[in-house]
KOLNU-644295 format. One line per 4 residues: number of its first residue (from 1); their letters; for each residue x, y, z of N, C-alpha, C. Coordinates in steps of 0.2 Angstrom, whole numbers. Example, Ala and Ser with C-alpha at 12.3 -4.5 7.8 and 13.67 -1.06 7.14 Angstrom:
KOLNU-644295
1) as) 66 -28 39 62 -22 39 66 -16 39  64 -11 35 68 -5 36 64 0 39
end
This chain:
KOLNU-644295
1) xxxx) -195 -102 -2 -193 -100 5 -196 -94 8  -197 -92 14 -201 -89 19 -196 -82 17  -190 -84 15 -184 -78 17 -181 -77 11  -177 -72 9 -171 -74 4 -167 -75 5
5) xxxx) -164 -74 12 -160 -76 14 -160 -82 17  -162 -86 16 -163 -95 18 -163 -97 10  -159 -103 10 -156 -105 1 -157 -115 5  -160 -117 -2 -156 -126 0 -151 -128 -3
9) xxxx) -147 -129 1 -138 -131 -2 -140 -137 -7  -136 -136 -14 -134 -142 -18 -132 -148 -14  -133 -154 -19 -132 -161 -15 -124 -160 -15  -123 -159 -20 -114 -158 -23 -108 -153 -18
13) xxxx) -113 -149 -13 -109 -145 -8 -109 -150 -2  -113 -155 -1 -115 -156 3 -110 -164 3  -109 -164 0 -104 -172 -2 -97 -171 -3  -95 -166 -8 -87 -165 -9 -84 -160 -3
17) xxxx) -79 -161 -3 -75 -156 2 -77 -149 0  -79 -145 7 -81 -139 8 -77 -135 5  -77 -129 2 -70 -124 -2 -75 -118 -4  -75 -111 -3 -76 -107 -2 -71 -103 -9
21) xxxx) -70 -103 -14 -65 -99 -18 -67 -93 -21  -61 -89 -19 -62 -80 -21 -62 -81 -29  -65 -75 -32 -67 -77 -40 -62 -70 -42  -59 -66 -35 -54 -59 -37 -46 -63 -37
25) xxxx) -45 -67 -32 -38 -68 -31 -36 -78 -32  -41 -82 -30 -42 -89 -31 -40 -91 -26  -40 -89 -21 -39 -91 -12 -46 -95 -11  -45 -101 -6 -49 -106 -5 -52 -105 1
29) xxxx) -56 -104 5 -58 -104 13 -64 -110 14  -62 -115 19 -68 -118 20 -74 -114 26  -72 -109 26 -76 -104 32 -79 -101 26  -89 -101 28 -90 -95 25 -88 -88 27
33) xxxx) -87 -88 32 -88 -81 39 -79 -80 37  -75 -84 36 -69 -82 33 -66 -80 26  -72 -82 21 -74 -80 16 -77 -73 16  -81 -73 18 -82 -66 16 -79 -62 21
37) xxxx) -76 -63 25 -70 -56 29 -65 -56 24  -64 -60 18 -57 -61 15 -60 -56 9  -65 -56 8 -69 -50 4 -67 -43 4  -71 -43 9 -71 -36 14 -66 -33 17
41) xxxx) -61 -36 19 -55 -34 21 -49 -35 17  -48 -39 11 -44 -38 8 -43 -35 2  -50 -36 -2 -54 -34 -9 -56 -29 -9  -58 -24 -2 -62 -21 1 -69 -19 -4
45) xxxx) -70 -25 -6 -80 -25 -8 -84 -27 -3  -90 -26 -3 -96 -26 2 -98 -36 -1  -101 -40 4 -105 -45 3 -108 -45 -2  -109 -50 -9 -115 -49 -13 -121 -53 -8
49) xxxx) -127 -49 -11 -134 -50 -5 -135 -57 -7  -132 -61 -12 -135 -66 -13 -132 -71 -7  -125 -70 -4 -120 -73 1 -123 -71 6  -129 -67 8 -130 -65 14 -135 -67 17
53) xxxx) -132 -75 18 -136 -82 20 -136 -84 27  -143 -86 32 -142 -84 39 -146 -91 40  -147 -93 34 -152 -102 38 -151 -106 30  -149 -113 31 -148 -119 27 -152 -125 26
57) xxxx) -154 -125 21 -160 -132 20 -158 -138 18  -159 -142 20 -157 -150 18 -160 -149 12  -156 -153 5 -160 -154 -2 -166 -159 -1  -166 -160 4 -171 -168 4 -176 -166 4
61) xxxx) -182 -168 0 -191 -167 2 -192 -169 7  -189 -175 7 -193 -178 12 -191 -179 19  -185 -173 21 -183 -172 29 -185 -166 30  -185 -165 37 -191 -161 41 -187 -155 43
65) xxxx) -177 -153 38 -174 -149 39 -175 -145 31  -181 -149 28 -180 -145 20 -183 -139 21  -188 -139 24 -192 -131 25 -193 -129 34  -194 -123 33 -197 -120 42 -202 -126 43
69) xxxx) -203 -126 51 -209 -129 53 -209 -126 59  -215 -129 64 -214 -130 71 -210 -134 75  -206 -131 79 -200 -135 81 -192 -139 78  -192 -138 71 -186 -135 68 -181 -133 67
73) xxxx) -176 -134 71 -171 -130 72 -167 -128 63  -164 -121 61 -162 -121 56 -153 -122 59  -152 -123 49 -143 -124 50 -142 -115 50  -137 -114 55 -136 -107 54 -129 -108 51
77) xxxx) -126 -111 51 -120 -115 46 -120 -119 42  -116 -119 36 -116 -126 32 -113 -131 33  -108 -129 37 -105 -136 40 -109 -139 45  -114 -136 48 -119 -143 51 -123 -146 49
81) xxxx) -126 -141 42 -131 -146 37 -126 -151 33  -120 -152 32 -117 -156 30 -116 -161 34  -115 -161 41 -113 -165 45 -120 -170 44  -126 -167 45 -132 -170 44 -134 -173 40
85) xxxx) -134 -172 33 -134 -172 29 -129 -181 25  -124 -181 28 -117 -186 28 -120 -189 32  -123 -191 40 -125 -195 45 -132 -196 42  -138 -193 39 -143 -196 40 -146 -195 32
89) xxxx) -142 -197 27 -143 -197 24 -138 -199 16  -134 -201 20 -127 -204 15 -126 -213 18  -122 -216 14 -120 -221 17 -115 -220 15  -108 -222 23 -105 -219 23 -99 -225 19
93) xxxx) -93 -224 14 -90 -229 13 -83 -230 15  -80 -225 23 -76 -226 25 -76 -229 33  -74 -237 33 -77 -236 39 -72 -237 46  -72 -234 51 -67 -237 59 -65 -243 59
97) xxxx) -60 -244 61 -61 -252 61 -59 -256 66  -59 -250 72 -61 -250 79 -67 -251 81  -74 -245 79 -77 -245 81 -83 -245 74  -81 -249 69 -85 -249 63 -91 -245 62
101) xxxx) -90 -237 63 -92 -233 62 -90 -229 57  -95 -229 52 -94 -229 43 -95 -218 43  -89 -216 40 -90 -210 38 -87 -208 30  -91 -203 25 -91 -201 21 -88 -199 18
105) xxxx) -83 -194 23 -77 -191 21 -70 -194 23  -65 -193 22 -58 -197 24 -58 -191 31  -59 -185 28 -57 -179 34 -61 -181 41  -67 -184 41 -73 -185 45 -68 -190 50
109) xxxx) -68 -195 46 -63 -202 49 -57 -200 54  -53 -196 51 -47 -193 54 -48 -190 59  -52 -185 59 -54 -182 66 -58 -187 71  -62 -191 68 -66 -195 73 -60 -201 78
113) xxxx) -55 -202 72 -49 -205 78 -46 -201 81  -45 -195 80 -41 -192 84 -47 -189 91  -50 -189 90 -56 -187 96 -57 -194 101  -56 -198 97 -57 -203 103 -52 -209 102
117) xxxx) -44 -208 100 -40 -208 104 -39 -215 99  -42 -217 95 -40 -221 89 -31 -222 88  -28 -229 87 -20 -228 84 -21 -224 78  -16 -223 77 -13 -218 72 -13 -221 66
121) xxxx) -16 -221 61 -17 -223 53 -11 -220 46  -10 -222 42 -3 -219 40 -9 -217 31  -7 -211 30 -11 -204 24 -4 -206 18  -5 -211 12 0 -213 9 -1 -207 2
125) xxxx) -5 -201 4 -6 -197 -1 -1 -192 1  0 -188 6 4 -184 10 9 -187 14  10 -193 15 15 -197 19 14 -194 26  10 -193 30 10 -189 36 8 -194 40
129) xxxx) 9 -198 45 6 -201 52 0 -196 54  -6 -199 54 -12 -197 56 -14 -200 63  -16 -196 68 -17 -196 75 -15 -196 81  -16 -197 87 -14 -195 92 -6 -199 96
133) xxxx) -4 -202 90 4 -206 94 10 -205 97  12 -198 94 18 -197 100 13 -191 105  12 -186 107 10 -180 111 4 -181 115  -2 -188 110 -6 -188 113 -11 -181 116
137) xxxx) -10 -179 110 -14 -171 109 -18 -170 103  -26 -172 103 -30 -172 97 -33 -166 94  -36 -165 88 -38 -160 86 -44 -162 80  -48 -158 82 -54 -158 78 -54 -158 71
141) xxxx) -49 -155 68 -48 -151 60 -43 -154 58  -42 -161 53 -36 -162 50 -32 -156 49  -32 -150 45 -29 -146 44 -24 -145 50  -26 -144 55 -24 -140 63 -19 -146 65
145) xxxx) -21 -153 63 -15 -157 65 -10 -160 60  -11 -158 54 -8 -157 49 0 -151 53  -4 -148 56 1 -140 58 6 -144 62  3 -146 65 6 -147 74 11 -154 72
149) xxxx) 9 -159 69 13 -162 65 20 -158 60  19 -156 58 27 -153 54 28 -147 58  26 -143 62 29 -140 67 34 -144 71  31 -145 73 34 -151 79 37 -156 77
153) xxxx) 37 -158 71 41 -165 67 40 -170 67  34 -173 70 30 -179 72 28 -182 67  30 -188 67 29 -193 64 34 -194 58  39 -187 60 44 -190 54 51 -194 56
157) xxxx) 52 -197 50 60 -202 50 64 -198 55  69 -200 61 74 -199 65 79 -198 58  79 -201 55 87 -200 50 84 -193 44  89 -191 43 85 -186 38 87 -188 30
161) xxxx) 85 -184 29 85 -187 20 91 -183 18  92 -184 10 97 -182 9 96 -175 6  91 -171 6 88 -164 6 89 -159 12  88 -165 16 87 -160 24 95 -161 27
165) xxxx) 100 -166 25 106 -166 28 111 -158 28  109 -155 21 114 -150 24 109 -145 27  104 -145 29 102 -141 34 102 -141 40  101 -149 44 102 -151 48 108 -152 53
169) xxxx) 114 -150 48 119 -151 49 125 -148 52  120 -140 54 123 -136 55 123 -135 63  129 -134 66 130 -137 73 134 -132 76  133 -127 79 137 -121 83 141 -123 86
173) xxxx) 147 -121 85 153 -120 87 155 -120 94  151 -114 98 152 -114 106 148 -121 108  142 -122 107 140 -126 112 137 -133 110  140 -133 102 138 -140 97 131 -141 98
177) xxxx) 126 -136 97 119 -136 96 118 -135 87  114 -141 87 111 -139 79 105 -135 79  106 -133 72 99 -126 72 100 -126 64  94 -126 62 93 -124 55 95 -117 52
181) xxxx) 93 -112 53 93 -105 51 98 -101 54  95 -99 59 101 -96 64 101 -97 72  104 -95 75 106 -99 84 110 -93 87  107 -90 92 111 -87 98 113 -92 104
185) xxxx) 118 -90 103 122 -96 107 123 -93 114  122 -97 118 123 -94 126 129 -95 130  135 -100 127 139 -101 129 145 -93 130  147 -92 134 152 -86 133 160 -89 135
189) xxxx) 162 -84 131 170 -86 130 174 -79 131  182 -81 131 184 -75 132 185 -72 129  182 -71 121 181 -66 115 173 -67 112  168 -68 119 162 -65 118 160 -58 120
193) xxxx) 156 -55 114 155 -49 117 150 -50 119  147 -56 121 139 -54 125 139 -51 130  133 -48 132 134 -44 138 128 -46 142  128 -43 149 123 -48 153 121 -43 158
197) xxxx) 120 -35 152 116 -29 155 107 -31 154  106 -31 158 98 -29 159 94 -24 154  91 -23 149 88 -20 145 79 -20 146  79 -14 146 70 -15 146 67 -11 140
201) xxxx) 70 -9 136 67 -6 132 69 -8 124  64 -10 119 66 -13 112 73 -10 109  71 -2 110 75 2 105 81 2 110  82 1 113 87 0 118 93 -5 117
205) xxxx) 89 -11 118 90 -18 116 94 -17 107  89 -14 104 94 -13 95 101 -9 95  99 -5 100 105 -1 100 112 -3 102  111 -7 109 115 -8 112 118 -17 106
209) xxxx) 114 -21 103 114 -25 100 120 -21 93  120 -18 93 123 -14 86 130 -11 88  128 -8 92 136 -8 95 140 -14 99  136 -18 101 140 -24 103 143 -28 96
213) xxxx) 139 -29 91 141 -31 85 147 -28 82  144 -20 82 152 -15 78 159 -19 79  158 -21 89 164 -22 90 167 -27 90  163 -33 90 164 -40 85 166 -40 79
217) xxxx) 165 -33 77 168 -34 69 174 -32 68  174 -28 72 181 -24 75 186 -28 77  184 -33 83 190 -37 82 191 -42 77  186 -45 76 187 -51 71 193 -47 64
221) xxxx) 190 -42 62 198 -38 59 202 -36 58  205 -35 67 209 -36 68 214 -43 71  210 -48 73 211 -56 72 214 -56 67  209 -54 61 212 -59 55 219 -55 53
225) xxxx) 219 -49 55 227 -45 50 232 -45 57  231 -48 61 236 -51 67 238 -58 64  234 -64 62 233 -69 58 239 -67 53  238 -64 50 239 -63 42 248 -60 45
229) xxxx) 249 -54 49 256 -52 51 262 -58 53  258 -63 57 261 -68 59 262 -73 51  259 -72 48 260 -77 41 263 -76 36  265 -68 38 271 -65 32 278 -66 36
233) xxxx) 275 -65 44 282 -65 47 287 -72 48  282 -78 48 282 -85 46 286 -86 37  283 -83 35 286 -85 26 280 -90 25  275 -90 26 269 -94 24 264 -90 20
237) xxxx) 264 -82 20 262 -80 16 267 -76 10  266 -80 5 271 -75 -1 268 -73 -6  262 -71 -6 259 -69 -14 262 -62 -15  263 -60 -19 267 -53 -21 264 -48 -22
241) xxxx) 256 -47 -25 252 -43 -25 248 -40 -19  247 -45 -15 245 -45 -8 251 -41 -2  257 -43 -3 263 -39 0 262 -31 -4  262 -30 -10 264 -24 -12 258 -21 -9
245) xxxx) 251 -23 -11 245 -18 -7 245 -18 2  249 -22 5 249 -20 12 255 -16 13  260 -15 7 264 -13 10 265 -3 8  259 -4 3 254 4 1 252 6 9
249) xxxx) 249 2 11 243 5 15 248 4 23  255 4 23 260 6 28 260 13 30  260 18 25 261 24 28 254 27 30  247 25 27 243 27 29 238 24 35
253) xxxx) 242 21 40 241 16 46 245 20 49  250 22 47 257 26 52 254 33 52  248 34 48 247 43 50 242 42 55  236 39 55 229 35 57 234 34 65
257) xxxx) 238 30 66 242 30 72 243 37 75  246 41 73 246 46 73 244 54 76  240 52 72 236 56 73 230 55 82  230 48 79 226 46 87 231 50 94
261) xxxx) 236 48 91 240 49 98 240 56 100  240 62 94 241 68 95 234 67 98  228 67 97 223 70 101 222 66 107  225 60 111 225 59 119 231 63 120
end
């Protein structure tokens, strides 16, 4: 080679799936350019010189990308000496069956229907509906539509499974909205503390947020020992343990009383 930095990729990089693996932590990147910022940025080691590759040679003797020439264009990546490489050089044994166009990789094929709008093919490896059938929105990078697929929940069953039922299942009270995790409800009632001041500033917003909350905790406390008053006074509460410790904590509510009143 003319350079050191110009290498001829193995036949074996150029056929299996792309994968870039740390030899510090065993994280996988199919970017070289994100392979080595995962270097340098997280490792904080410098490039070895040997990775500091800036032109890509077909293994082929006998194509006119194995060495410099006149006229020439180099791979400055390796994902386009693979692309090359797979089209003029492989037979392909996956093939369209729209447009009986024959590709190498499962990954190749994937993106190629989503690029031009091919139905949607079913991946009995991952169970994931592949391409563009409910959003009609494609992507270049199985990975990328992999995302937007389980983001979004496209392609999955309307009934859930018996894993996801109690997640699913969980349905707010004010406004019978399901939500997974958590849910600020926007319905107000007349034991909301929401409030519908105007904030412009984070720290503002937390504060105010924390005092709003103090006082939901406040009353709900007092809810439940208003609750509880009316359940002794009813004869529906009789545990005798529970009576003796409310009936302690009588004269220290009658100071606490007390005392308030003396300082208004």
């Amino acid at each position: 080679m003319e350079n050191r930095r110009c290498t001829v990729v193995a036949v074996g990089d150029l056929v299996d799936e792309l994968g870039f693996c740390c030899e510090w932590c065993g994280k996988v990147y199919k970017s070289l350019v994100r392979y080595h910022n995962h270097i340098v940025c997280t490792h904080k080691l410098p490039v070895p010189d040997h990775q500091l590759v800036n032109c890509f040679h077909c293994p082929r003797s006998d194509c006119r990308f194995h060495k410099h020439g006149p006229g020439v264009q180099n791979f400055r990546q390796i994902g386009r000496l693979r692309r090359h490489y797979q089209e003029k050089h492989m037979t392909g044994h996956l093939t369209c069956e729209y447009c009986q166009k024959q590709f190498q990789l499962k990954s190749a094929l994937v993106a190629h229907r989503c690029r031009l709008r091919h139905p949607a093919i079913r991946d009995s490896q991952s169970a994931i509906t592949l391409g563009r059938h409910v959003c009609k929105k494609g992507y270049t990078h199985l990975g990328a539509l992999q995302r937007r697929l389980t983001c979004c929940q496209h392609g999955t069953p309307n009934t859930p499974t018996e894993d996801q039922k109690d997640i699913r299942d969980t349905v707010c009270l004010q406004c019978n909205k399901e939500y997974v995790d958590t849910h600020r409800c926007c319905v107000r009632t007349e034991r909301s503390f929401q409030s519908d001041r105007l904030i412009f500033r984070k720290s503002s917003q937390e504060t105010h947020g924390k005092s709003r909350y103090l006082q939901a905790e406040d009353w709900r406390f007092l809810f439940e020992m208003e609750q509880l008053v009316r359940g002794i006074d009813d004869g529906l509460v009789r545990d005798p343990l529970l009576l003796t410790e409310l009936a302690s904590l009588v004269p220290v509510l009658q100071q606490i009383q007390d005392s308030d009143l003396e300082i208004k």
